[in-house]
TORFISE-910210 format. One record per residue (C-alpha): residue in one letter; residue number from 1; y, x, z. Coordinates in nm, 2 decimals. Layout:
# TORFISE-910210
["A", NUM, [Y, X, Z]]
...
***
This chain:
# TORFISE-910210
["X", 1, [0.00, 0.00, 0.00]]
["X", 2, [0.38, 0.10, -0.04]]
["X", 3, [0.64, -0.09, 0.13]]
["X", 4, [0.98, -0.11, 0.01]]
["X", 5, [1.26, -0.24, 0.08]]
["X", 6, [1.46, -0.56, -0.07]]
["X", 7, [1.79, -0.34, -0.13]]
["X", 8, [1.60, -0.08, -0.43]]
["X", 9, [1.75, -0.18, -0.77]]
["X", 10, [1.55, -0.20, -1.13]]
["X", 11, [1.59, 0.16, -1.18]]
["X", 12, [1.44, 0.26, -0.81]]
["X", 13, [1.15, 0.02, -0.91]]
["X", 14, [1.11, 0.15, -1.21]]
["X", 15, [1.06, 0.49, -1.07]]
["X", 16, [0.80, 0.36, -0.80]]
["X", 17, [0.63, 0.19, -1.07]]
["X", 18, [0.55, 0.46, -1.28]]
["X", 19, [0.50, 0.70, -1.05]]
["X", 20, [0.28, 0.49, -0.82]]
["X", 21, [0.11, 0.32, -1.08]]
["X", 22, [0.10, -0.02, -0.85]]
["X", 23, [-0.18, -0.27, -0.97]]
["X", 24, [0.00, -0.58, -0.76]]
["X", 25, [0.32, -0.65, -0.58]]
["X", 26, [0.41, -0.88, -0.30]]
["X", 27, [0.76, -0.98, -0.28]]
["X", 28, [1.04, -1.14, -0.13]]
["X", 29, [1.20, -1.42, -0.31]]
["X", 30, [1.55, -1.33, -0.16]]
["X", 31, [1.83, -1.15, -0.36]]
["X", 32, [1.70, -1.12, -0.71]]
["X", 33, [1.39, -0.95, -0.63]]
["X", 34, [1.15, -1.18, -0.88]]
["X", 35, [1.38, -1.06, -1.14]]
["X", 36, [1.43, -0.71, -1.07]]
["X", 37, [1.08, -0.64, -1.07]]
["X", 38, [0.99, -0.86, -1.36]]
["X", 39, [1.27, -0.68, -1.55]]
["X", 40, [1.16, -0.28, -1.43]]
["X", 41, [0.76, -0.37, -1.54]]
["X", 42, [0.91, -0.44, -1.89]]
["X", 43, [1.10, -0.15, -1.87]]
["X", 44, [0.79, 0.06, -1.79]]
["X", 45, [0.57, -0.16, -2.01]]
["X", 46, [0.33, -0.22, -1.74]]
["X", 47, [0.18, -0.52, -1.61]]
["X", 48, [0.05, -0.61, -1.19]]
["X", 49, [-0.07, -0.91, -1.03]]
["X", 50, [0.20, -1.06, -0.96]]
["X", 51, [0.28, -1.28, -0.56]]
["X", 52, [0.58, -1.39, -0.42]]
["X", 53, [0.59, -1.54, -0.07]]
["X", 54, [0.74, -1.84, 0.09]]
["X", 55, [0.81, -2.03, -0.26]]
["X", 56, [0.73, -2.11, -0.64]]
["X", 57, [0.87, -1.87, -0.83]]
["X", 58, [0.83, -1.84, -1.21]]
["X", 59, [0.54, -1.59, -1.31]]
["X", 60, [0.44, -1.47, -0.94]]
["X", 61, [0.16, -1.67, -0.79]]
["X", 62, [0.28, -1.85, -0.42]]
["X", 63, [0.10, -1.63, -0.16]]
["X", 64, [0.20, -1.81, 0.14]]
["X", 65, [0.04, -2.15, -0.02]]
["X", 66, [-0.24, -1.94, -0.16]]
["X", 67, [-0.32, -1.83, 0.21]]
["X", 68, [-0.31, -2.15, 0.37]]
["X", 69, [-0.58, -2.29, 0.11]]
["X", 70, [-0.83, -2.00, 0.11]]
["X", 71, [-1.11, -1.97, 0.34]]
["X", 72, [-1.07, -1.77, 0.65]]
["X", 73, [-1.30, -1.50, 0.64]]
["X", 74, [-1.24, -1.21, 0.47]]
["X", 75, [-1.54, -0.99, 0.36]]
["X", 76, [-1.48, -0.59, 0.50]]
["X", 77, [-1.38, -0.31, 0.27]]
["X", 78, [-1.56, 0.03, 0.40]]
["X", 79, [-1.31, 0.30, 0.42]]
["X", 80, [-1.34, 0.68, 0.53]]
["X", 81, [-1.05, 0.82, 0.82]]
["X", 82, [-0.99, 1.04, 0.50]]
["X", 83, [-0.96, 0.78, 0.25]]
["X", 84, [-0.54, 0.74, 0.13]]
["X", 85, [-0.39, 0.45, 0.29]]
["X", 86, [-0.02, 0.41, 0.28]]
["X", 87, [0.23, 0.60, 0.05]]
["X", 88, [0.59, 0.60, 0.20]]
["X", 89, [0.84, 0.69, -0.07]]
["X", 90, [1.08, 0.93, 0.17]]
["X", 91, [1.46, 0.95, 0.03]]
["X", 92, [1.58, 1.30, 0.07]]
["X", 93, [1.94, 1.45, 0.04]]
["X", 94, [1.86, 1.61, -0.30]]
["X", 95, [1.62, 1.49, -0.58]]
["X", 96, [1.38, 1.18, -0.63]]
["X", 97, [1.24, 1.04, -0.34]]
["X", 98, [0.88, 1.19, -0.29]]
["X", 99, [0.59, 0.95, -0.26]]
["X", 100, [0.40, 1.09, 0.11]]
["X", 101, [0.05, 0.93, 0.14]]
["X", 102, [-0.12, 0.90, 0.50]]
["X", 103, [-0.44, 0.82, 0.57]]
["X", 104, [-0.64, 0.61, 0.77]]
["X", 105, [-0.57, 0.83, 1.08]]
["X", 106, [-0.25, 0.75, 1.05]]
["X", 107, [-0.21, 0.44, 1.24]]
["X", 108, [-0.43, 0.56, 1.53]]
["X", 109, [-0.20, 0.86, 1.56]]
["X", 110, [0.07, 0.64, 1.62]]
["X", 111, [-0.09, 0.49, 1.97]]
["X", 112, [0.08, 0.78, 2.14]]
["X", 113, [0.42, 0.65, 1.97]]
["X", 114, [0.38, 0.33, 2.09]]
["X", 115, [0.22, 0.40, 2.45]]
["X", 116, [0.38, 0.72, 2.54]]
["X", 117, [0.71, 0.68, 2.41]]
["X", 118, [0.80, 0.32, 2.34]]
["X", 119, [0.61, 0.22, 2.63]]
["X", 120, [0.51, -0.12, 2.46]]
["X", 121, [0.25, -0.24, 2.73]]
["X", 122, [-0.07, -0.51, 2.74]]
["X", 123, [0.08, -0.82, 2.75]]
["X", 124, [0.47, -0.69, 2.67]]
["X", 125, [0.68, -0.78, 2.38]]
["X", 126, [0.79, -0.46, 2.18]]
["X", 127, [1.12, -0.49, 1.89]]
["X", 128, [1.21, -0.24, 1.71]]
["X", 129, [1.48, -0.30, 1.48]]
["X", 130, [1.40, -0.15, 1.14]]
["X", 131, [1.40, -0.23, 0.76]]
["X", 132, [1.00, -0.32, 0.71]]
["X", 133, [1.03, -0.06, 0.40]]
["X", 134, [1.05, 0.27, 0.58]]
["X", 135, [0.85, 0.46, 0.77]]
["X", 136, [1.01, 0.34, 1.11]]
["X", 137, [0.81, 0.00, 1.08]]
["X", 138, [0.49, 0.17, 1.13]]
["X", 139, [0.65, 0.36, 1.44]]
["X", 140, [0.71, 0.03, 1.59]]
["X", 141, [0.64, -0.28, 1.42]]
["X", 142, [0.27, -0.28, 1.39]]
["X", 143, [-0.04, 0.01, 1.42]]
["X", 144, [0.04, 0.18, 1.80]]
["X", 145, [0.19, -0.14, 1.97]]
["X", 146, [-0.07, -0.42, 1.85]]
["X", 147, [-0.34, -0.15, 1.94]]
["X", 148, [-0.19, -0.10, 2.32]]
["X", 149, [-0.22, -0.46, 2.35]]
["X", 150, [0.16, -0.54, 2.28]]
["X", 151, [0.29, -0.84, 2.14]]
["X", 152, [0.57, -0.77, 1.81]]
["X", 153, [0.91, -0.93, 1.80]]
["X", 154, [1.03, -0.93, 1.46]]
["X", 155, [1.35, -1.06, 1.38]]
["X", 156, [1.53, -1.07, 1.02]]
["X", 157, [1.89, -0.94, 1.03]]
["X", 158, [2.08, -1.06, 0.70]]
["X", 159, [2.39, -0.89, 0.90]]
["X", 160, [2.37, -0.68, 1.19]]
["X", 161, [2.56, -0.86, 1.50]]
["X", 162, [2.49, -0.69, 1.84]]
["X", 163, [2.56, -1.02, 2.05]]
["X", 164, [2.27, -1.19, 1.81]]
["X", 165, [2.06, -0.87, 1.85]]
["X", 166, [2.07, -0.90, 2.27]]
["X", 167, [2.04, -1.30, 2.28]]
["X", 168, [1.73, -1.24, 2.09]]
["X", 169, [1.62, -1.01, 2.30]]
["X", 170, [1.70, -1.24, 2.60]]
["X", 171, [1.56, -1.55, 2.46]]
["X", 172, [1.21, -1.38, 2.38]]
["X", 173, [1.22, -1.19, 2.68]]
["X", 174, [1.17, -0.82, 2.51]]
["X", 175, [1.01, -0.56, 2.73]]
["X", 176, [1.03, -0.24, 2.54]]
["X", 177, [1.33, -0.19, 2.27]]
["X", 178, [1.37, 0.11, 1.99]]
["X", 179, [1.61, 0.13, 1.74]]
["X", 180, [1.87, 0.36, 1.55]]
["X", 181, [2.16, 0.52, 1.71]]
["X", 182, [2.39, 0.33, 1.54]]
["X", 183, [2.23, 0.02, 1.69]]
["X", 184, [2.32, 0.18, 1.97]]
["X", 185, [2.71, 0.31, 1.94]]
["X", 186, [2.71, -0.07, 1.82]]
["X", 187, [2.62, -0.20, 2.15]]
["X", 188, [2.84, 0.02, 2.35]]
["X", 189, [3.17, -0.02, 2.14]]
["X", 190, [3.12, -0.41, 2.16]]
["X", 191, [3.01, -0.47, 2.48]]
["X", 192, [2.64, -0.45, 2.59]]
["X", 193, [2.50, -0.80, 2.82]]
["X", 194, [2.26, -0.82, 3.08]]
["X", 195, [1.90, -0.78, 2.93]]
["X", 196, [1.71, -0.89, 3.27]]
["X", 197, [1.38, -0.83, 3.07]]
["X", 198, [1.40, -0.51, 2.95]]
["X", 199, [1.20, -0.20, 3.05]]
["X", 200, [1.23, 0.05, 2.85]]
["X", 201, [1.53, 0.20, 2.57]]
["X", 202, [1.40, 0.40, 2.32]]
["X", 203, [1.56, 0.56, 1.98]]
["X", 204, [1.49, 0.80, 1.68]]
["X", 205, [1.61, 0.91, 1.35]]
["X", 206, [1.95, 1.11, 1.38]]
["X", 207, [2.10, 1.25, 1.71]]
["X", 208, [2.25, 1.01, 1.99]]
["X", 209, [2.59, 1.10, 2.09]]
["X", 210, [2.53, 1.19, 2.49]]
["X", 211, [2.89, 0.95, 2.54]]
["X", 212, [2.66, 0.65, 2.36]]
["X", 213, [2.33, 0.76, 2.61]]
["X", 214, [2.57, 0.78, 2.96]]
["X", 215, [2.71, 0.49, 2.89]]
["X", 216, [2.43, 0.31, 2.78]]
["X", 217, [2.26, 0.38, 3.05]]
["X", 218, [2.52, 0.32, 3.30]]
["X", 219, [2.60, -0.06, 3.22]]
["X", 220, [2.16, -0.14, 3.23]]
["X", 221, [2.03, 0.12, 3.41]]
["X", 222, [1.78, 0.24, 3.16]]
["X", 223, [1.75, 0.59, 3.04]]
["X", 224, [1.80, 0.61, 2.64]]
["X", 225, [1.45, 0.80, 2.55]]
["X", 226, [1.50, 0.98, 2.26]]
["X", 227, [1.19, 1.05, 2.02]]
["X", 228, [1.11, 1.30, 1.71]]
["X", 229, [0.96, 1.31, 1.40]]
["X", 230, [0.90, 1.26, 1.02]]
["X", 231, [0.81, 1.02, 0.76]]
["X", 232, [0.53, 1.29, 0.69]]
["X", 233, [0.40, 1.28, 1.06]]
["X", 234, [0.39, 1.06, 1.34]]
["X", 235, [0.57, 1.14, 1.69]]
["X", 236, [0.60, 1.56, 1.73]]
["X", 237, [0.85, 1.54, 2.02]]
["X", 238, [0.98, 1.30, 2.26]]
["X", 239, [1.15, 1.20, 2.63]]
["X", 240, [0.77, 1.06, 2.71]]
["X", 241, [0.68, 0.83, 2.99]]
["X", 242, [0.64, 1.04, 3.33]]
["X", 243, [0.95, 1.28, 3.25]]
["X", 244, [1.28, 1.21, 3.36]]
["X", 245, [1.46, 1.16, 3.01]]
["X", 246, [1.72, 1.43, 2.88]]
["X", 247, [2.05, 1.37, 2.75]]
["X", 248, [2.04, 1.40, 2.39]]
["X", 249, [1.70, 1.63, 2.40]]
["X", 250, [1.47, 1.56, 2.15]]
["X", 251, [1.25, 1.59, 2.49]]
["X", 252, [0.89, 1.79, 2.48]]
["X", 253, [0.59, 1.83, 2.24]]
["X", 254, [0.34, 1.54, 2.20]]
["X", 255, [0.00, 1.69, 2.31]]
["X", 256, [-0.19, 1.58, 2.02]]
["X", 257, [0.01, 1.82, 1.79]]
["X", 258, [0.02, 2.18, 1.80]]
["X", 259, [0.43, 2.30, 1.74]]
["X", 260, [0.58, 2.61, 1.72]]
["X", 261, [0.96, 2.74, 1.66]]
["X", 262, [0.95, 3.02, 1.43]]
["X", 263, [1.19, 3.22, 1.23]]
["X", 264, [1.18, 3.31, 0.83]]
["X", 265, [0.96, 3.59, 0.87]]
["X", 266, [0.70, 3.31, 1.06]]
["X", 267, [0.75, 3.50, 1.46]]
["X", 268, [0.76, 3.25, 1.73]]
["X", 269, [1.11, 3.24, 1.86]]
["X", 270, [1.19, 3.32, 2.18]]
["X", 271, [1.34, 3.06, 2.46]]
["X", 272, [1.71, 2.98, 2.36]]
["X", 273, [1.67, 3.13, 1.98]]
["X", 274, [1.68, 2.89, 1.70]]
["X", 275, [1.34, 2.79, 1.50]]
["X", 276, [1.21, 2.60, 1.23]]
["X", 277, [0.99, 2.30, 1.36]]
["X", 278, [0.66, 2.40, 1.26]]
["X", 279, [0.30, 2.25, 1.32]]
["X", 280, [-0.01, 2.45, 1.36]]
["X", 281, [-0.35, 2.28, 1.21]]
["X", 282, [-0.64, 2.26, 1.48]]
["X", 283, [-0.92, 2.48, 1.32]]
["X", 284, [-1.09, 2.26, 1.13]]
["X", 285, [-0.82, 2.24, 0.96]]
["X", 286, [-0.78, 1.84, 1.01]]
["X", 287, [-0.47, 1.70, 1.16]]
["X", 288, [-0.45, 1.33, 1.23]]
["X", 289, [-0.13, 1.16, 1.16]]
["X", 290, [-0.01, 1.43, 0.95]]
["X", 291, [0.00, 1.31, 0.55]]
["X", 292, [-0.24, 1.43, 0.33]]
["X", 293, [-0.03, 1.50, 0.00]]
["X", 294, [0.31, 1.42, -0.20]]
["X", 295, [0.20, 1.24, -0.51]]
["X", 296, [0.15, 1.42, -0.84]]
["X", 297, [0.34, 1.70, -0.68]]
["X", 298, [0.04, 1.93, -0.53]]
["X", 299, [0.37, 2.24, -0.58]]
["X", 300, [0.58, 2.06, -0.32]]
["X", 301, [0.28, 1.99, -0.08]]
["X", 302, [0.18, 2.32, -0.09]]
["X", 303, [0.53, 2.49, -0.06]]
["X", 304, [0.56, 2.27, 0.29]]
["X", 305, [0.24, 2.40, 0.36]]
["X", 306, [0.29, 2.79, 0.30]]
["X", 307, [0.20, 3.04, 0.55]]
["X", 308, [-0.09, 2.78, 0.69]]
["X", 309, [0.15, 2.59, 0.85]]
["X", 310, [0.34, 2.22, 0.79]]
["X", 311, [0.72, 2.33, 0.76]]
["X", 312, [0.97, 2.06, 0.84]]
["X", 313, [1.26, 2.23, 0.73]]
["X", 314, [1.44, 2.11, 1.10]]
["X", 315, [1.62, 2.36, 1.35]]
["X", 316, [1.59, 2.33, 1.66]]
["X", 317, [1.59, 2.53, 2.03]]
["X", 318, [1.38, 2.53, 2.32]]
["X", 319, [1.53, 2.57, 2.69]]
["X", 320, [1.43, 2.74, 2.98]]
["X", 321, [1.27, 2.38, 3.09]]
["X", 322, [1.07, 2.33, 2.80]]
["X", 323, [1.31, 2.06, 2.65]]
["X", 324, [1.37, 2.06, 2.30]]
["X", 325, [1.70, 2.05, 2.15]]
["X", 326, [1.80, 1.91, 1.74]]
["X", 327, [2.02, 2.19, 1.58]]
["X", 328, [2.02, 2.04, 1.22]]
["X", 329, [1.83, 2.06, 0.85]]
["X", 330, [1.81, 2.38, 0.76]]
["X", 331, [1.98, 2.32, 0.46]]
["X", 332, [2.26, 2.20, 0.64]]
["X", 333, [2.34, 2.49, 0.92]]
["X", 334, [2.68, 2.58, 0.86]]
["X", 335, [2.75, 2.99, 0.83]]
["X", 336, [3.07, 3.09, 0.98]]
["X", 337, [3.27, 3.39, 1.07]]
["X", 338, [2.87, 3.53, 1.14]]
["X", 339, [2.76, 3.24, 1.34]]
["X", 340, [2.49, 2.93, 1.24]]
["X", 341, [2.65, 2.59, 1.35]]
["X", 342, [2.45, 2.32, 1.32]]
["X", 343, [2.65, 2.00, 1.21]]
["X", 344, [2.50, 1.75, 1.50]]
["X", 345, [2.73, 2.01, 1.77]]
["X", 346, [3.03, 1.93, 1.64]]
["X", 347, [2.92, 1.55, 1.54]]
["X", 348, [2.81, 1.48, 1.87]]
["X", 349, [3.17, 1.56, 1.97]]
["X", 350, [3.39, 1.40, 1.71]]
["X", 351, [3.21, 1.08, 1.78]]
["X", 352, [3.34, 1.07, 2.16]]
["X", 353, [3.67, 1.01, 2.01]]
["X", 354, [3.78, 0.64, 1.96]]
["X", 355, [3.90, 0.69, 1.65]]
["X", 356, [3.61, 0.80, 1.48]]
["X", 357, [3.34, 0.50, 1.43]]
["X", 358, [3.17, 0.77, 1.16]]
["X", 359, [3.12, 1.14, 1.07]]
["X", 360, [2.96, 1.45, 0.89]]
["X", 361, [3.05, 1.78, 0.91]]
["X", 362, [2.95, 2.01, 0.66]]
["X", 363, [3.05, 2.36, 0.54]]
["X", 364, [3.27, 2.45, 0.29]]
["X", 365, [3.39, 2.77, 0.13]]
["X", 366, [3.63, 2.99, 0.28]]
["X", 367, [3.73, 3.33, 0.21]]
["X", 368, [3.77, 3.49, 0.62]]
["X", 369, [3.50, 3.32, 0.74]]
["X", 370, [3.22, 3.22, 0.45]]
["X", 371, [3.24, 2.88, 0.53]]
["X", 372, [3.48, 2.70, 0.71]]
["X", 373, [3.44, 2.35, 0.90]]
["X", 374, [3.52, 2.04, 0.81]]
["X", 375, [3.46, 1.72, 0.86]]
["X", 376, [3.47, 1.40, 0.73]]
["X", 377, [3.57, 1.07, 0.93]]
["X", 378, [3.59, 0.71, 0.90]]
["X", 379, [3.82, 0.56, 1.11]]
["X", 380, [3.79, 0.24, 1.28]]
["X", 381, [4.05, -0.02, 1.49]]
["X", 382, [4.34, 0.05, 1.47]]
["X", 383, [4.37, 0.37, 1.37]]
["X", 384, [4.55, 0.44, 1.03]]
["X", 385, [4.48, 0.81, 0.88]]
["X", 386, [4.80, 1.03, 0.94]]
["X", 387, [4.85, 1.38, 0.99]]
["X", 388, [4.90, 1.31, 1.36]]
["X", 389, [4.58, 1.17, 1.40]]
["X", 390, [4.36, 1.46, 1.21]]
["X", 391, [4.57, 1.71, 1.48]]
["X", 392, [4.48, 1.46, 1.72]]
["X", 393, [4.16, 1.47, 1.67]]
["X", 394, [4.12, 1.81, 1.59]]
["X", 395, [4.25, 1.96, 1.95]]
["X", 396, [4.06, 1.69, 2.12]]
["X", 397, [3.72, 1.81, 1.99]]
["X", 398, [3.83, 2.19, 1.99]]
["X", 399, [3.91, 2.22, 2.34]]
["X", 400, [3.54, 2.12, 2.37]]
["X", 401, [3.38, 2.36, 2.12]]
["X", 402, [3.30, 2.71, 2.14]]
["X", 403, [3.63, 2.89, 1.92]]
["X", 404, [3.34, 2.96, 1.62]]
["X", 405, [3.25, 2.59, 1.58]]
["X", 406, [3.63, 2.46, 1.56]]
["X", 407, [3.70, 2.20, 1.28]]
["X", 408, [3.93, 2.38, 1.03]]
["X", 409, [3.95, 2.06, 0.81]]
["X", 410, [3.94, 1.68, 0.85]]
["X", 411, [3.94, 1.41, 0.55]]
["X", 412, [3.94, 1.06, 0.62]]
["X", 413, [3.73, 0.86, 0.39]]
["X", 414, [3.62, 0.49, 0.38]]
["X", 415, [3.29, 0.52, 0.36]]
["X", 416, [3.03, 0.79, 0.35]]
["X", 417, [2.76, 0.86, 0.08]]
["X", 418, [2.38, 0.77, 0.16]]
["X", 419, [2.07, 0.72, 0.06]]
["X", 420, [1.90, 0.38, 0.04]]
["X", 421, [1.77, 0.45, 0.39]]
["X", 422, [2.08, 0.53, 0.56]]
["X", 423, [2.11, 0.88, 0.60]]
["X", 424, [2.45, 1.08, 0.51]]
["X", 425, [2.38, 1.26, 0.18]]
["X", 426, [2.56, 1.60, 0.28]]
["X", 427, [2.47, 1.77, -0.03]]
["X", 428, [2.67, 1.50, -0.25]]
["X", 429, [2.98, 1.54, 0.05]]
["X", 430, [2.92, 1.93, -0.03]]
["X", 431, [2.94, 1.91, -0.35]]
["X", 432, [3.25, 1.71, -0.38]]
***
């Protein structure tokens, strides 16, 4: 299977389609979905089975009526733990998004996500908010917390409201809750309600601002547990249940992987030295929850692969307490005046400022220092872009940074670039 999300247009279907190959598709019959998909399969003169759900659309069978007439039992397909399962199309910074296919250990590595982390419990009622078509949905909308015995809340945001977001949470009585950051800085900026039910706070995917996680945690009481990992793996790090939970720490190493921080010449780094996230195989070479390939592109798989080892291509930092700390993508450290800044640093501090509801930095060139610093803000309220306001701003996050991570530059832009899943596209800011 390969879910995807409602928001790709003809062309990104067209792209899954011939690269996948899909024999069927199940579909939505919201927002002109029917019709892109009819439209990219003539494009790529192919031809699937063909279901839509919840009504009669032209050319798709109905699935939902088809599932309410057929007979109840459904005869077992054998499968191997090795057999491919799921391919994930993951949208990078640069490039086509690469198809990752999982196996069937996949689902059973992500138990530890759900018990460990999320703490979804027997008899609880787990919501994570996330788009069903990326990788975050199996985190924590189906596998690990229907196989701890948790119930799934799943709710379907046409616009993100936070006051909607905690009613429903209130009304269904939620017991665990994961989402975004931004979900998050959301929450805080509007005003976050008392959620009586609520356990546990969990959240993944970019760094949390430690302003968002204090005062998150100060208005309910519940620490903000920060988790790790890839839409290639499942869970490599987290604030897991047992440990007190660390301020913007990407927390400790899940014991079912083997990690390592090592430099370019693959040493283990020392304590306080910045690494690449590695993981180490077990010896027979088998990893559960780890995919198995990038489709059609064996070159790619094995260039993440070199050395024996799965490179992530993220930086990060252990301390003297065995916490783990998120420096950046590797192709995003920032080299200036001799020193490696990773953007979150500075990001993390910007955002602490009111009138910043959004921000990248990146590194641009400059002729003293390699690159210089800048970074780019959208500004909410308000707060109308001035000259005053970038000094402003500037001092305010400068008395706060170490002299060699000082913003040099600030542009104030309406929106950022990203890619259909969310993320800042820093090389497209970089190359503008």
């Amino acid at each position: 299977m390969i879910p995807a999300t409602h928001m790709l247009t003809e062309s990104d279907l067209v792209y899954r389609l011939k690269a996948s190959k899909a024999k069927a598709i199940v579909c939505t019959p919201q927002d002109e979905v029917p019709n892109k998909i009819k439209s990219a399969l003539n494009k790529c003169e192919m031809s699937a089975q063909l279901w839509c759900v919840q009504e009669d659309v032209e050319g798709f069978e109905n699935l939902t009526a088809q599932m309410v007439e057929s007979d109840s039992s459904f005869s077992r397909v054998d499968t191997l733990a090795s057999d491919p399962m799921m391919i994930y199309f993951t949208s990078g910074t640069t490039g086509y998004p690469k198809g990752v296919i999982h196996d069937y250990t996949y689902p059973l590595a992500h138990i530890v996500t759900a018990k460990y982390w999320q703490q979804a419990e027997d008899g609880g009622l787990h919501f994570t908010v996330a788009e069903t078509g990326w990788a975050k949905a199996s985190w924590g909308k189906i596998y690990g917390q229907w196989l701890v015995g948790s119930a799934v809340m799943v709710y379907d945001f046409d616009n993100f409201e936070p006051k909607q977001l905690t009613s429903v949470i209130n009304r269904y009585k939620v017991t665990s809750f994961c989402a975004p950051p931004t979900v998050y800085r959301y929450l805080v900026r509007k005003g976050i309600p008392d959620m009586p039910t609520l356990k546990h706070a969990s959240t993944a995917g970019e760094m949390l601002a430690p302003e968002v996680f204090r005062k998150f945690t100060e208005r309910t009481g519940l620490p903000l547990c920060e988790g790790y990992g890839q839409t290639e793996t499942t869970l490599l790090m987290a604030n897991f249940k047992g440990n007190a939970a660390v301020e913007g720490s990407m927390g400790t190493i899940s014991p079912f992987y083997r990690i390592e921080l090592r430099d370019k010449q693959g040493n283990s780094v020392p304590v306080g030295e910045i690494g690449e996230v590695v993981i180490v195989p077990p010896e027979n070479g088998r990893q559960p929850g780890v995919f198995t390939a990038y489709l059609d592109n064996e070159k790619q798989y094995q260039h993440v692969w070199r050395g024996g080892v799965y490179h992530t291509g993220d930086a990060a930092y252990k301390d003297e307490n065995g916490y783990y700390w998120f420096h950046g993508r590797f192709d995003d450290i920032i080299k200036t005046g001799g020193f490696r800044v990773g953007p979150y640093e500075v990001e993390n501090v910007l955002m602490e400022h009111p009138a910043v509801v959004e921000c990248s930095v990146i590194g641009v060139p400059d002729k003293l220092r390699g690159q210089a610093i800048k970074a780019l803000i959208v500004p909410g309220g308000k707060y109308v872009p001035s000259k005053e306001l970038e000094l402003e701003i500037k001092e305010f996050c400068n008395r706060q940074l170490a002299e060699y991570k000082w913003i040099r530059m600030v542009e104030f832009v309406e929106e950022m670039p990203k890619t259909i899943s969310g993320k800042i596209q820093k090389s497209v800011q970089r190359n503008q």
